[in-house]
N, C-alpha and C positions, 0 to 999 in steps of 0.2 A: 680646223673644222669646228663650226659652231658646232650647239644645242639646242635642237628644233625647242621652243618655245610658242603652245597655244593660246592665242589671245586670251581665248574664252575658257579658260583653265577652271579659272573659280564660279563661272557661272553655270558650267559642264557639272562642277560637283554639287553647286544648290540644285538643282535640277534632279542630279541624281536623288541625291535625297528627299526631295519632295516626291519622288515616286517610290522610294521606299518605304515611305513615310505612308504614302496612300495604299502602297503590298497591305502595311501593318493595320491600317485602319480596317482594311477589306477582313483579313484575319481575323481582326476583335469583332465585326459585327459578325462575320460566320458562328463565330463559338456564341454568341449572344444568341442566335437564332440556332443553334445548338442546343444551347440548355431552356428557350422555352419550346423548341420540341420535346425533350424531355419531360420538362415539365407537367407538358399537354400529355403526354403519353402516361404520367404517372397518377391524372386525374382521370384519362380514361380509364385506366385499371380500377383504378377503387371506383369511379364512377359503374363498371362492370362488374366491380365484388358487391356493390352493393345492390345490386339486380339482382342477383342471384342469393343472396343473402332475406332480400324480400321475398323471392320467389320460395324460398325454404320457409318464409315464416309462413306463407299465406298457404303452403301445403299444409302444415302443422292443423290440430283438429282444433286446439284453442292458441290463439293470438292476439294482438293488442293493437291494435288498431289506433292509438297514440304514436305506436313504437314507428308504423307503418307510414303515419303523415310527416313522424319526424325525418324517416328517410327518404322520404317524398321530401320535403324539404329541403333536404343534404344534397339530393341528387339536384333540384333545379339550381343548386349553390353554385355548384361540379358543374355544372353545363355553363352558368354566365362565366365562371370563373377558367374554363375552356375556349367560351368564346369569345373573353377579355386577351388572353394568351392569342388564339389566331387572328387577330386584330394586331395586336403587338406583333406578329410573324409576317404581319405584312408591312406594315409600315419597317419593321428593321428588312427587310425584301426590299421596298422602292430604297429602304439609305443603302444597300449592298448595290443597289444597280447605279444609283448617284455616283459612291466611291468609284466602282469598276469606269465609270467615264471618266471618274478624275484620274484615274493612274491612267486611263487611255490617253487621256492628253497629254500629262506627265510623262511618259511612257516617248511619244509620239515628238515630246520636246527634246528629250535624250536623244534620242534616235539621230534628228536634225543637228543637232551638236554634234553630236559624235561623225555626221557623215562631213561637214565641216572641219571640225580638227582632220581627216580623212582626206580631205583635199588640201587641206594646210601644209599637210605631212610630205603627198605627193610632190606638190609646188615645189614646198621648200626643200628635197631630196631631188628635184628639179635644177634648182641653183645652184645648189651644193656640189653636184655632178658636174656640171656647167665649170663650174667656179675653178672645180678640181684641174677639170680639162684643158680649162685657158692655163693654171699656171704649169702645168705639165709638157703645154704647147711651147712657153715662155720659156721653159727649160730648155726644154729639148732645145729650141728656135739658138738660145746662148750657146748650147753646148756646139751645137752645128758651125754658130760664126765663130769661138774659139778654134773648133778643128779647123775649119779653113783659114783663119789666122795663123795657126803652128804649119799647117801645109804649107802656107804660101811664106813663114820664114824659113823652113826648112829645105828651100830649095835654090 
């Protein structure tokens, strides 16, 4: 009995791997739009401590009003530098939807390989049974005209 052997053996495993390859990519841009979530999220807190930081100086009976433009300042820094980051949060958003179609294709070319080797298997476990049958038949078929050879000297 053979070893079913798949044509498309080695093109099955490039394939594989280029969608593993696109898993991995999808991965790194998540964590990428992971940390400038982050990010954003730790410019809104100081951009909020320093609200509130203002708010305490302007209750104050004497204040500086220097102190007040500079954190007027800080803050409109903390809002470009916020909406530099969600800018960035979108653009790594359309390359996470790009990857996600490429591993869908990737994905969708495995699949087609794989239902292929699938029929390859069947076919050739097809033959194989076939193959088995006929020499089974052939067997028997010899063993059948020796007995009636021994019958017909034995009598």
């Amino acid at each position: 009995m053979s070893r079913f052997q798949f044509r498309f053996e080695a093109l099955l495993r490039l394939r594989e791997n280029e969608r593993d390859a696109a898993r991995q990519e999808i991965s790194d841009a998540f964590r990428a739009l992971d940390i400038l979530e982050e990010q954003q999220f730790a410019l809104e807190q100081q951009r909020q401590q320093l609200r509130v930081d203002s708010q305490q100086r302007i209750a104050r009976p004497q204040f500086s009003v220097d102190t007040l433009l500079n954190q007027g300042r800080y803050d409109l820094q903390l809002q470009a530098e916020i909406q530099a980051i969600q800018k960035n949060c979108a653009t790594v958003q359309r390359e996470i939807e790009r990857r996600q179609a490429k591993l869908q294709a990737a994905d969708v070319e495995v699949k087609r390989l794989e239902r292929l080797r699938e029929k390859q298997l069947r076919d050739w476990s097809i033959a194989e049974l076939a193959a088995q049958q006929k020499e089974f038949d052939e067997l028997a078929s010899m063993r059948f005209t020796r007995s009636q050879n021994n019958d017909g000297l034995n009598r």
